[in-house]
N, C-alpha and C positions, 0 to 999 in steps of 0.2 A: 504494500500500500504506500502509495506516496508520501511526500513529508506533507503536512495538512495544519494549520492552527487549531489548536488544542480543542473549541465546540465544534468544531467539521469533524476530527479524529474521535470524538466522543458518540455525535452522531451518527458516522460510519459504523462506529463497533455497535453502535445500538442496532441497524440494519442489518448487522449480520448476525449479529445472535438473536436476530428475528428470525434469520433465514431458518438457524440450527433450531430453532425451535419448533417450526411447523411441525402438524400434522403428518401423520405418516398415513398414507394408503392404505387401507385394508387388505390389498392383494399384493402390498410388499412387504415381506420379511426378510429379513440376512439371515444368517445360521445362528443354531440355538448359542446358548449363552455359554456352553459348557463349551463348547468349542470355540468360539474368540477367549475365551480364560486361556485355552490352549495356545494360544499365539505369544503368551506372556511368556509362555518358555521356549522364545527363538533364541536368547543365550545360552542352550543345553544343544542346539546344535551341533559345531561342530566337537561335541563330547559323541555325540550318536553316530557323529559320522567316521568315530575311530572305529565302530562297530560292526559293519560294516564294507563293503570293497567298492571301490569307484575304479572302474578298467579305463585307463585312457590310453588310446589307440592311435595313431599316427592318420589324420584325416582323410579320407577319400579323392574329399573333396574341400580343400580349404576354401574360408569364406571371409570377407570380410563385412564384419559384425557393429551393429550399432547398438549401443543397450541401453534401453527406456527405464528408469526406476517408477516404482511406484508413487503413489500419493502420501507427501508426507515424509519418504524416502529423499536420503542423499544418494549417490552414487557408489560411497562407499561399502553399503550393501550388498552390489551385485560384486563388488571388486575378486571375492575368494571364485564364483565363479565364471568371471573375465580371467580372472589366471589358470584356470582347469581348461578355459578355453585357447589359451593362449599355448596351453601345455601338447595340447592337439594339433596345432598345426594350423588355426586359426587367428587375425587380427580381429580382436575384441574394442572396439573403441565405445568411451562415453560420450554421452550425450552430450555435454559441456556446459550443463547450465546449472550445475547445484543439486538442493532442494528442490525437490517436484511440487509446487506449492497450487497446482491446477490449471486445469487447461484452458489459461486464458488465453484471449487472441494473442496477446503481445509472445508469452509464451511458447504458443506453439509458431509463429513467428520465425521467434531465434531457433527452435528446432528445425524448422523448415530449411533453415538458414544454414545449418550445423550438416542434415545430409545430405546439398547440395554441396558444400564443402567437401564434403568424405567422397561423395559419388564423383568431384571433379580429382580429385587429388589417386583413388584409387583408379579409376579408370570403367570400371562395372559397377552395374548393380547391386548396394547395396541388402546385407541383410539384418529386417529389422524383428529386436528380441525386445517386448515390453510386457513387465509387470507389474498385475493391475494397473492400472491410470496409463502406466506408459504404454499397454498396450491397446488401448483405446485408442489414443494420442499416434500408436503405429501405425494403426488401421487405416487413421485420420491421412497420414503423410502418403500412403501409398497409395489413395483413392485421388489426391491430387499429382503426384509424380509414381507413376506404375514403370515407368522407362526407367525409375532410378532405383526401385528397390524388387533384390529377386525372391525375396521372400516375407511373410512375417507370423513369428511365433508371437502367439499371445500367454501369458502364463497370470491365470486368476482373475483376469480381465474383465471387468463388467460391462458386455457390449451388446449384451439380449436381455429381454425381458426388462423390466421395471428398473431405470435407472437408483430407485433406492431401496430397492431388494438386494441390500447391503448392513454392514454395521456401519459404515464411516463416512455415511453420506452428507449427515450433522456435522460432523467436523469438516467434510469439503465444503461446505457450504458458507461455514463462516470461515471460511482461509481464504475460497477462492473467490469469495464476493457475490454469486449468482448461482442460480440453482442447478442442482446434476442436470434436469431436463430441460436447462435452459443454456445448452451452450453458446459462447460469443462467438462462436464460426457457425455457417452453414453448414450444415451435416444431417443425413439419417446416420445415428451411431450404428442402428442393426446392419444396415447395407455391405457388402462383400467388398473387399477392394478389390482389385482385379488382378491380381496376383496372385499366386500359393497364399492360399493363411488358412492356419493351426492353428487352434484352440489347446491351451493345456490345463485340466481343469482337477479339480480334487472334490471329493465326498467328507474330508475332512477340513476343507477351506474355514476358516471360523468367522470372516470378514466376507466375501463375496459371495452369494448365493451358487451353486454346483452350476445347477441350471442358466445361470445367468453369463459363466464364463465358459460352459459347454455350446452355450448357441444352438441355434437348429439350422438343418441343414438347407441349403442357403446361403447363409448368414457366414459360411466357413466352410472349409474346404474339406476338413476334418478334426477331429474333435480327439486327446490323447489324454485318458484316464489317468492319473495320478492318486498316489496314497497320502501323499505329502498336505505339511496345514499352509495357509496362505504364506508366512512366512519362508516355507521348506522349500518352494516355486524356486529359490535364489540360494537358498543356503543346506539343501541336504543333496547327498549323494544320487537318492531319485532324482531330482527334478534336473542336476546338470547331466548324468545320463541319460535322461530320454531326451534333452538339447541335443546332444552330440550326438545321439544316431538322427534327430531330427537333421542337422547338418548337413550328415553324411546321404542323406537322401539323393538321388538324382532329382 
């Protein structure tokens, strides 16, 4: 939020914790309660992941990678698995802009901005890897430049059904100024990019509704079960192996 004189900054924050307070839907819900508890233990991690085997294999097919964080998320996040990807035979690049603090226009903007740089600088088609929010935001870039990107994984994504068939909608809401359903770009969220896109979705997600980042078909190309919690999408052994055979795809 801009810098603002102290009753503009006061009033702003009054409008957004208008926002977070709305009304919820009757036909949206996120996952039970017992299971976002379950995300509070994303620092046990990589203790599970001593547990364990993660095979990393000399790639196929190397790609070069852009990686979306989620909402809320630094970059830092995805970092342990940028380097499992890096260890394969892939370039892992960040997205370069921080915190994911929502998909404002300005926002997505400088992302826009960021894989046109990588598409210019690498030579091909980039591939785009976004979790939750970032892979909304991926969808987003590939339905406007499909020349520049060869593929895009989504992992926990909320891009079907009830944009607040979620836990964390309240909290976008007042971070990112405007409501889930009301994004500041032009967009159908559900609409297909025209590219390869994957869905990576979990039954144990505690934060995004299963359904909602599985999609229907349509809306994705294909849809890849996971055991892992919304958290595990970036930081357990599941979730950056099924990336990397996802990679290695033709």
């Amino acid at each position: 939020m801009e810098s603002l004189p102290f009753q503009e900054t006061r009033a702003e924050w009054g409008r957004r914790l208008a926002l977070a307070a709305e009304p919820c839907p009757d036909d949206a819900r996120g996952p039970r309660a017992l299971l976002l508890a379950g995300e509070f233990l994303w620092p046990f991690e990589p203790l599970k992941r001593r547990f364990s085997t993660l095979e990393i294999t000399t790639a196929r097919h190397p790609r070069h990678v852009m990686l979306l964080p989620g909402f809320g998320a630094h970059p830092i996040r995805m970092r342990w698995m940028a380097r499992q990807l890096e260890k394969a035979g892939h370039t892992a690049k960040k997205w370069g802009l921080g915190y994911n603090l929502g998909a404002t226009a300005d926002r997505f903007a400088k992302v826009e901005k960021r894989l046109l740089a990588l598409f210019e600088s690498k030579g091909e088609p980039i591939v785009l890897v976004g979790w939750s929010l970032g892979g909304v935001m991926a969808r987003e870039l590939a339905k406007k430049h499909p020349d520049k990107v060869a593929k895009v994984v989504t992992m926990g994504s909320p891009f079907s059904g009830s944009p607040r068939a979620n836990n964390g909608w309240r909290a976008y809401q007042a971070i990112a100024g405007h409501r889930v359903d009301e994004p500041e770009i032009e967009t159908d969220v559900k609409e297909k990019p025209p590219v390869e896109t994957v869905a990576f979705w979990s039954p144990r997600d505690g934060v995004v509704a299963p359904k909602c980042a599985c999609g229907k078909p349509g809306e994705r190309d294909r849809a890849v079960a996971l055991r892992c919690t919304h958290m595990g999408f970036v930081l357990s052994n599941e979730g950056v192996s099924a990336l990397l055979s996802e990679l290695d795809r033709a």
